[in-house]
KOLMI-138770 format. One line per 10 residues: number of its first residue (from 1); for each residue x, y, z of C-alpha. Coordinates in steps of 0.2 Angstrom, whole numbers, plus 5000, padded with zeros to 4 digits. Layout:
N
NUM) X,Y,Z; ... .
END
This chain:
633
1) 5028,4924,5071; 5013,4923,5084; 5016,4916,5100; 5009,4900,5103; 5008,4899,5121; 4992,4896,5128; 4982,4912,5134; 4997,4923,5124; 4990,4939,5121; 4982,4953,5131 .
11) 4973,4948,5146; 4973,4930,5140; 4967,4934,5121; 4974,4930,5108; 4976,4946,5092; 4959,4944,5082; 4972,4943,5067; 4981,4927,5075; 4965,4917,5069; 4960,4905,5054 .
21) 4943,4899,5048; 4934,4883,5043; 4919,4878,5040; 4906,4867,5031; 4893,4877,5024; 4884,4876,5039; 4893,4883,5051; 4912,4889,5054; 4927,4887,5068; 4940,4899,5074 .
31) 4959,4890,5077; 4971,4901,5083; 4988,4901,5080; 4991,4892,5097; 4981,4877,5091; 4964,4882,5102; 4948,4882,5094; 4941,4896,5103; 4925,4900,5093; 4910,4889,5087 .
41) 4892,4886,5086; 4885,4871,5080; 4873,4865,5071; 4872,4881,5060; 4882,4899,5062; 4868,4906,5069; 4866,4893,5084; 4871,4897,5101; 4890,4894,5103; 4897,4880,5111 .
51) 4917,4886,5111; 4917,4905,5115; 4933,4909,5123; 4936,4922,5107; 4922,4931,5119; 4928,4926,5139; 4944,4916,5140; 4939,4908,5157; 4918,4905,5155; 4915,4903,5135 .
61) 4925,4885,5132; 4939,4880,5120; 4944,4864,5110; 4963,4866,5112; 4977,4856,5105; 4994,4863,5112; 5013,4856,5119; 5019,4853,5135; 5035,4860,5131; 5039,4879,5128 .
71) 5031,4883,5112; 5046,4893,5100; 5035,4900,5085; 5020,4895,5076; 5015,4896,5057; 4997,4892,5050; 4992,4889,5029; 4979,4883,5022; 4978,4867,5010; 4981,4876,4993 .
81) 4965,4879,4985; 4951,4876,5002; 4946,4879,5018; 4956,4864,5025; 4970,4873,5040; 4986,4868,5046; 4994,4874,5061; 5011,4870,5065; 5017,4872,5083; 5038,4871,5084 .
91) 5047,4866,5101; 5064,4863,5104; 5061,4845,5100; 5051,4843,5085; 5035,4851,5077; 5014,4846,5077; 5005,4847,5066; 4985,4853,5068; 4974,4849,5049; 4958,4855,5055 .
101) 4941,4853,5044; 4924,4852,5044; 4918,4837,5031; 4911,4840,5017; 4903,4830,5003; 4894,4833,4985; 4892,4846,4976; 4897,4864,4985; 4890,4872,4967; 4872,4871,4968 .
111) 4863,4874,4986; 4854,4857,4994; 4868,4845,4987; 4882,4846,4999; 4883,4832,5013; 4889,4836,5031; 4885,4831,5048; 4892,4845,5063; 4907,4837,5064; 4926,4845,5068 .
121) 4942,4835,5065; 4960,4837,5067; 4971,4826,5061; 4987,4827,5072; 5006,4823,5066; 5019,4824,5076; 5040,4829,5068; 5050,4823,5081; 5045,4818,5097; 5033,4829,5107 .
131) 5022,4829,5124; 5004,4833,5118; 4991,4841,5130; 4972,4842,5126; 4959,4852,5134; 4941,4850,5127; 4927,4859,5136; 4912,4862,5128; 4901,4876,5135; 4882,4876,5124 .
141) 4873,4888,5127; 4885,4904,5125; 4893,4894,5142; 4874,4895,5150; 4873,4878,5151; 4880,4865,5163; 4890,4849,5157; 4896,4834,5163; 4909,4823,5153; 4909,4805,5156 .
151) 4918,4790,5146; 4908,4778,5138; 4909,4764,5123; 4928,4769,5125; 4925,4788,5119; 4920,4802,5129; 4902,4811,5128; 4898,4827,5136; 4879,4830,5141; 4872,4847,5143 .
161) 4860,4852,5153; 4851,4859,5137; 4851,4843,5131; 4864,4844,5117; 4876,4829,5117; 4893,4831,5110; 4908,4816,5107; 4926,4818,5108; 4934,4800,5098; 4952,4797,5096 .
171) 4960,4804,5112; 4972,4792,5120; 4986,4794,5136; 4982,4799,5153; 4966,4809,5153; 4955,4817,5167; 4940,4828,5171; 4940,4843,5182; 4920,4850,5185; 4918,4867,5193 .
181) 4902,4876,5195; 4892,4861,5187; 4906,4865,5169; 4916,4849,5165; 4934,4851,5157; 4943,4835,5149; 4961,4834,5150; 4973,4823,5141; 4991,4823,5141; 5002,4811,5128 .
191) 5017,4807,5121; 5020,4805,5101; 5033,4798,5094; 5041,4804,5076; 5029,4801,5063; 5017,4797,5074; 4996,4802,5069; 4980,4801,5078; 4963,4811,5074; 4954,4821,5086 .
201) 4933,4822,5079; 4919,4831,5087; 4903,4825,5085; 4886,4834,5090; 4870,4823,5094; 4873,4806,5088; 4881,4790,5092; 4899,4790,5090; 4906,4785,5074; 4920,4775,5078 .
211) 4926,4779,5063; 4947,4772,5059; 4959,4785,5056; 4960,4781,5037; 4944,4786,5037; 4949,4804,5043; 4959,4805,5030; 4947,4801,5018; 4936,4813,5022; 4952,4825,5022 .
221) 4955,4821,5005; 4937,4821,5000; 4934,4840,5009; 4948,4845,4999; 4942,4838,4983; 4925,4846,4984; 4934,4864,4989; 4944,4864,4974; 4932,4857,4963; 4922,4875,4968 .
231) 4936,4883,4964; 4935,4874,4945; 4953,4877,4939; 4968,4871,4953; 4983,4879,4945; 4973,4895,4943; 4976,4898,4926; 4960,4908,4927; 4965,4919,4937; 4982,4926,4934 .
241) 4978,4941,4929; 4977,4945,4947; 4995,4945,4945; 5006,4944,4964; 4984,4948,4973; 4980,4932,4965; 4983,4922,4982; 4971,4936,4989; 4959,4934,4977; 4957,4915,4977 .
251) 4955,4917,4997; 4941,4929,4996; 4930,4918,4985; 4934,4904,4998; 4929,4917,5011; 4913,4922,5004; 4910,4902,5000; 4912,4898,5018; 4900,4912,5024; 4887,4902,5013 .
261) 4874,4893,5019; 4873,4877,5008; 4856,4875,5012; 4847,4891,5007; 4861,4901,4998; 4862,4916,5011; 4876,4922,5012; 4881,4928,5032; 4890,4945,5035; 4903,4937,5046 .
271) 4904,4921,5057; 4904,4929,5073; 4895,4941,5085; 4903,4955,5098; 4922,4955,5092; 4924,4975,5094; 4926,4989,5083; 4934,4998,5098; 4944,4988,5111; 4936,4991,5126 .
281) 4921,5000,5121; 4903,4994,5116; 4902,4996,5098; 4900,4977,5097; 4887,4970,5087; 4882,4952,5080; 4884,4950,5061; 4879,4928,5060; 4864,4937,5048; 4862,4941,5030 .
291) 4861,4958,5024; 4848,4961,5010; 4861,4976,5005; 4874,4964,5004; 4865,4954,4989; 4871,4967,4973; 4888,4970,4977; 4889,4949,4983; 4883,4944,4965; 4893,4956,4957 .
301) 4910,4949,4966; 4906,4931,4964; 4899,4930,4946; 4913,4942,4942; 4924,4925,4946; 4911,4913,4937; 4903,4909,4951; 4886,4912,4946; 4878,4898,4953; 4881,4905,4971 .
311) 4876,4924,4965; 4859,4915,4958; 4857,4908,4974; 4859,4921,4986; 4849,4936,4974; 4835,4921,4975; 4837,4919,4992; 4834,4939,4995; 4819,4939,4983; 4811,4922,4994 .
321) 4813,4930,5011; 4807,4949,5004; 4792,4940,4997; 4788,4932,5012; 4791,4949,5021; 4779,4958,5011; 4766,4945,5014; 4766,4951,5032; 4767,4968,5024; 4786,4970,5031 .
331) 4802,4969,5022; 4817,4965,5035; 4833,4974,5031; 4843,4957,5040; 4836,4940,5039; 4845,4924,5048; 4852,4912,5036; 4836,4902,5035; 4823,4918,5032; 4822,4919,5052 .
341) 4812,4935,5055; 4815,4939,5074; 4833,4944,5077; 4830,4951,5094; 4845,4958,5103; 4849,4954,5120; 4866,4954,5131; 4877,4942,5137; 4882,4950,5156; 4891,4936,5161 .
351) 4902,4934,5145; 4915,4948,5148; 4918,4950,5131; 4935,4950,5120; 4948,4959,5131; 4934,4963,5142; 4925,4973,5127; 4908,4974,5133; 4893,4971,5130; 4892,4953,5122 .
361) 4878,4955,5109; 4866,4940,5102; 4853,4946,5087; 4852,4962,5080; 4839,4977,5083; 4841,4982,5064; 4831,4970,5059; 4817,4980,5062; 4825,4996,5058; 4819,5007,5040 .
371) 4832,5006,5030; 4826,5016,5013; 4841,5006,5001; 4832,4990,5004; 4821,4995,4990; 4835,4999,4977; 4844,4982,4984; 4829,4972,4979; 4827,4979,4961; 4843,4978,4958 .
381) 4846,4961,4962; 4831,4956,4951; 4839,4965,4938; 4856,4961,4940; 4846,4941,4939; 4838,4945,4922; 4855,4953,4914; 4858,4935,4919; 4848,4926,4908; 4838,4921,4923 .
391) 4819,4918,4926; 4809,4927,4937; 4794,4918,4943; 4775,4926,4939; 4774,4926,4957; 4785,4937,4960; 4782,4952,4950; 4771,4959,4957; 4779,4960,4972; 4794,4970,4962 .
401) 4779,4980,4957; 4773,4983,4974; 4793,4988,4980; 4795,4999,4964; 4778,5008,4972; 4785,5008,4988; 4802,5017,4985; 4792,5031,4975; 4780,5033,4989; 4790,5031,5004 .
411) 4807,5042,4997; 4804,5060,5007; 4804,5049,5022; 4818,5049,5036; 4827,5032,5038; 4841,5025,5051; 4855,5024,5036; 4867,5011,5029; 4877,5011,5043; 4862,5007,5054 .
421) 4860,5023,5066; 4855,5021,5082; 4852,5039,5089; 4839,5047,5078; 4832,5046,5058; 4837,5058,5046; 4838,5060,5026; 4851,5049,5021; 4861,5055,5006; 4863,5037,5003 .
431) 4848,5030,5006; 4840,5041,4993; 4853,5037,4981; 4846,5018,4982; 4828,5024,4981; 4834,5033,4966; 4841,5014,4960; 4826,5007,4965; 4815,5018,4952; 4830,5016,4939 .
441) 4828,4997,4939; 4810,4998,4939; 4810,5007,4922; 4824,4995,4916; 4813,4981,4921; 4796,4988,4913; 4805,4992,4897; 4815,4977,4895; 4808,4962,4903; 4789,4969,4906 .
451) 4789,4971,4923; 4768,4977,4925; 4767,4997,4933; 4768,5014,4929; 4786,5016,4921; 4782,5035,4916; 4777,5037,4935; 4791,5028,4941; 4804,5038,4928; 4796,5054,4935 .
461) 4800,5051,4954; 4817,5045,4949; 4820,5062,4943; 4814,5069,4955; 4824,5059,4968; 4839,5065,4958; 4838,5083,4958; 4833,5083,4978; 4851,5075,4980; 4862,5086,4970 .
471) 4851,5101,4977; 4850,5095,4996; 4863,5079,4996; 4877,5091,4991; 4889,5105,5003; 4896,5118,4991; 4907,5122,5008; 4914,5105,5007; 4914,5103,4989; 4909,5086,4992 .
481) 4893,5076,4994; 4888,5073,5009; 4880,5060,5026; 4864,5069,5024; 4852,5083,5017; 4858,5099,5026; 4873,5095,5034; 4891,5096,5032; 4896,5079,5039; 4907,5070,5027 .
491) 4904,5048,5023; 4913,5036,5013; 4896,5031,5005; 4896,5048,4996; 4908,5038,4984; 4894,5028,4978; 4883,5042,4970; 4896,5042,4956; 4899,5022,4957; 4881,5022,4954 .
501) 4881,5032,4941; 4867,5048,4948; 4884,5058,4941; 4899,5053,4930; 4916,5051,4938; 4920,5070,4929; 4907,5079,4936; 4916,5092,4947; 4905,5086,4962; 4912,5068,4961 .
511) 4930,5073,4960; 4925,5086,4976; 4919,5071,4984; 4936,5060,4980; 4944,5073,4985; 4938,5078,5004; 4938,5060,5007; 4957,5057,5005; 4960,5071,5014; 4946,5070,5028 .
521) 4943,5054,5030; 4957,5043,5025; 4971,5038,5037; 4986,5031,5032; 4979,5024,5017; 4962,5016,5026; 4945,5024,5027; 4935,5030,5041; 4914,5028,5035; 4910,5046,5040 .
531) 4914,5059,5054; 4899,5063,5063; 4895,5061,5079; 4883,5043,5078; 4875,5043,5097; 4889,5029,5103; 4904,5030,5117; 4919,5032,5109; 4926,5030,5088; 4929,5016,5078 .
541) 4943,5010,5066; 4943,5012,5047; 4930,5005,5037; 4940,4992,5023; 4925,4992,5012; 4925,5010,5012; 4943,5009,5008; 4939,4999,4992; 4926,5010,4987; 4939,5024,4986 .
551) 4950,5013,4976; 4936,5010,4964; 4932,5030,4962; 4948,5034,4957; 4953,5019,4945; 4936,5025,4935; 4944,5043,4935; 4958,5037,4927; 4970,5041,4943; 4976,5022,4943 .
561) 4991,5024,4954; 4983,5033,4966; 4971,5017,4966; 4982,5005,4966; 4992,5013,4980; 4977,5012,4991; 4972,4996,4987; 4989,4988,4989; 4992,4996,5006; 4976,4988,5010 .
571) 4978,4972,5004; 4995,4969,5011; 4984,4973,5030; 4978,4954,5028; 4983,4941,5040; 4995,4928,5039; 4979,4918,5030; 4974,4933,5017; 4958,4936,5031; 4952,4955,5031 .
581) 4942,4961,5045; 4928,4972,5043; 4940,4987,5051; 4958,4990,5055; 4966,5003,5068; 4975,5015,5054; 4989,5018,5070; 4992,5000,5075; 4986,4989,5060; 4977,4979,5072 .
591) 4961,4970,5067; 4941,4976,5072; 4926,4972,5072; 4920,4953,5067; 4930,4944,5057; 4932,4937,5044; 4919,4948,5036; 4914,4945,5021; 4912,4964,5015; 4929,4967,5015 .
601) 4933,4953,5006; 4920,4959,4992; 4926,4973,4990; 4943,4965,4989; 4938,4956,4974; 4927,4972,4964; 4941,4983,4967; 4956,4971,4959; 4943,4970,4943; 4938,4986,4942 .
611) 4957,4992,4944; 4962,4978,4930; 4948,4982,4918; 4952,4999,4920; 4970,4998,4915; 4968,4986,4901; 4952,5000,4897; 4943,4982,4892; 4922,4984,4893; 4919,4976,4910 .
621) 4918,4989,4923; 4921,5003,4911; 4904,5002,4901; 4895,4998,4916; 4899,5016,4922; 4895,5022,4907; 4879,5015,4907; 4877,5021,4921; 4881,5039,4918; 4869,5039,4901 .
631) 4855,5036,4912; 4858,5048,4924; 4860,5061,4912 .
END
């Protein structure tokens, strides 16, 4: 078990892995094990934060829910089937228990028809008899911002000098503020009797709601409704082929639900910013942003679970905000979840960053980076939306035109990578591998669903593309593909030439590739993205997308143990909640980077149906590869 105690952990931080996640489509909240909401920004994900003590323990502002008494152990489960939490706290005299949500209402299928307002409840029970202490300080503004708490129509408001207004109803017993430095802290202490319930909710910019504890529980049973009504099947009948990974599976989807912006059908990288891929060092970036490189391998998870309203959603979301990029003659590689087109990066100096990891990062300086994959992510998606049965608008073909143009014309150029460079360009093995996409869609769309443009010019370059890789993309010293043209650094994004089908699986170059991964870059069963040297202090951990990829390449060999193997050992590194971060230390198991993320939990899902598909040899998976390879060929 976790220890519950307030401020347990290293200098006052709780382990990243000692966290749950809710949400409402909007936005999300981290609880830790000890009961403390310690991350949240409000109205939308990408909004400033108003609790960030995930990021300064003493400045950033906590809502925390905890007992007088010694705390013994603590566990933490989800409401089977949502994204409704339950933390139990265990003293020597009884148990509380913590069900924290954000509302929702309506439809979570279709984008534009869910209902919420930025709200946070908890729904507080007490076993036993318990002494409960409250500490609510809200600090907008990453903690910028100065606040005073005051009581009034019987709840209490807190005012920022921002001018964000924020209600605390429900709290009862003996409560005080402390104010230091112009920040106001509201205290509560209480006793609760066995049996005994009261809700805790947090309102942002309106009146206060007043609403009667039946009513919390209404809307408990109404959030959970509309989760499991996303989910469409309860008893998960469909999806017991997952066998024992099945609990796994169905938390991924929620996962990557979550990360959805019900609005617009983005689909955020992760709902946080700075956690570090290095404790202590300055590899801390903010991922609140959608990816356009995320978009094929996100519709592929989700419509693979028959969610394909949300993979419509988010491959049309890409093809809005690339259009609207290309109208200013620039396509972002990283949008906010709303199209937002300036991400710029700045620091946080006076947040000193998890366990002091510093510096504390808002926006992202590869939004205006050149990234050549963009081009192959586009097509691909608008083909992946056709295979679909979907429509796409007059409008916007000749944009996919224009992109297909582009990709031929700007290939021989140098770019900053996939894993977002931040020394110097170079020739990305990768990156032309997704040009190489890009051209291959183009054709596919011309022939079959009469994209206008020069097909023949289009098959031509794709060709070209091709040879250039295998002659320049390739280390016969290694016997592997490699990071880029002319060098002998290895990267786990080399297993994708073959997942992408430029060879087959049994090409000797392939099976190189496998090869000098496992045993160059692979670590107790976990992935590191590449071994060169990348202009940054210090390493990072493994990469658990990389590690699914490596599952995938050797379940289409036909090496299924070894797949399965890997993919187990991985899995079983979630938390206590089935949360993946994006990395693990392969030494300690402790989780990096910002978390959840969704890209590990995509690959979660592809891996399980590509190793499932693969041993039942069924034609999922399988004769996509094929596919794949007949056109390379």
């Amino acid at each position: 078990m976790n220890d519950a105690r307030p401020g347990a952990g290293s200098a006052g931080y709780l382990p990243i892995a000692s966290y749950g996640v809710i949400g409402n489509l909007r936005t999300t909240a981290l609880v830790g094990t000890n009961g403390s909401i310690d991350w949240c920004c409000l109205p939308n994900s990408s909004c400033p934060s108003v609790f960030a003590s995930l990021l300064d323990a003493r400045k950033g502002g906590r809502f925390a829910v905890s007992l007088l008494s010694e705390t013994s152990h603590c566990s933490q489960s989800y409401v089977e089937g949502t994204n409704v939490l339950e933390t139990h706290l265990y003293s020597s005299t009884g148990c509380l228990t913590l069900c924290d949500f954000m509302e929702l209402s309506g439809n979570l299928t279709m984008k534009r028809r869910t209902l919420t307002e930025p709200a946070v409840y908890r729904i507080i029970r007490s076993v036993g008899s318990n002494q409960v202490r409250v500490e609510w300080s809200p600090r907008p503004d990453y903690g910028r911002a100065g606040v005073r708490i005051e009581r009034e129509k019987g709840e209490f408001v807190a005012r920022s000098t921002g001018g964000e207004i924020f209600w605390l109803e429900g709290l009862r017993g003996r409560t005080w503020v402390e104010t230091r430095g112009g920040q106001a802290t509201l205290f509560a202490e209480m006793g609760l009797r066995d049996g005994q319930e009261l809700c805790l909710t947090m309102h942002m910019n309106c009146s206060p709601v007043s609403g009667s504890f039946e009513g919390a529980l209404e809307a408990r049973d109404e959030t959970i409704s509309c989760w499991r009504a996303w989910l469409r099947d309860e008893a998960g009948a469909q999806r017991e082929w997952a066998g024992k990974w099945r609990d796994h599976l169905v938390r991924s989807e929620l996962v990557l639900k979550l990360l959805t912006n019900g609005e617009t059908g983005a689909i955020i990288a992760a709902p946080t910013t700075s956690l570090p891929e290095l404790i202590g060092g300055e590899r801390n970036w903010d991922y609140r942003y959608a990816w356009i490189r995320d978009a094929s391998l996100t519709a592929k998870a989700l419509a693979s679970m028959q969610h394909v309203q949300a993979a419509r959603d988010f491959l049309h979301w890409v093809h809005e905000v690339t259009l609207e990029g290309e109208k200013r003659k620039r396509i972002q590689v990283v949008y906010g979840p709303f199209g937002e087109v300036d991400l710029a990066e700045h620091t946080l100096g006076h947040l000193e960053g998890y366990r002091r990891s510093a510096p504390v990062r808002v926006g992202n300086s590869a939004y205006r980076q050149k990234q050549l994959d963009v081009f192959g992510e586009i097509l691909d998606s608008a083909h992946q939306l056709l295979r679909g049965g979907e429509f796409i608008p007059a409008a916007l073909q000749p944009f996919l035109t224009e992109v297909a143009n582009r990709a031929a014309l700007s290939w021989l150029g140098e770019d900053l990578g996939i894993w977002e460079f931040r020394d110097r360009p170079r020739h990305f093995t990768y990156s032309k591998l997704m040009v190489w996409v890009a051209l291959l869609r183009a054709v596919e769309l011309g022939e079959g669903f009469g994209l206008n443009g020069e097909v023949a010019y289009w098959r031509h370059v794709a060709g070209v593309v091709r040879e250039t890789i295998l002659n320049l993309g390739y280390s016969p010293t290694l016997k592997s593909f490699v990071q880029a043209f002319d060098s002998e650094h290895l990267d786990a994004s080399s297993l994708m030439l073959p997942l992408r089908g430029l060879v087959s699986m049994e090409d000797a170059r392939a099976q190189g590739t496998i090869r000098a991964t496992l045993e160059r870059l692979t670590e107790r069963g976990l992935v590191r993205r590449y071994s060169a040297p990348d202009g940054l202090e210090g390493s990072e951990g493994a990469f658990l997308l990389c590690t699914f990829w490596l599952v995938d390449a050797l379940a289409l060999s036909g090496r299924l143990q070894e797949a399965w193997d890997i993919f187990e050992g991985a899995a079983a590194r979630a938390n206590h909640l089935r949360l993946l971060p994006e990395q693990i230390d392969p030494s300690t198991g402790e989780f990096l980077g910002n978390f959840p993320q969704g890209f590990s939990h995509i690959g979660l899902i592809n891996s399980l149906n590509t190793l499932r598909r693969a041993e039942g040899g069924s034609a999922g998976v399988l004769r996509e590869h094929e596919l794949h390879r007949k056109q390379s060929a």
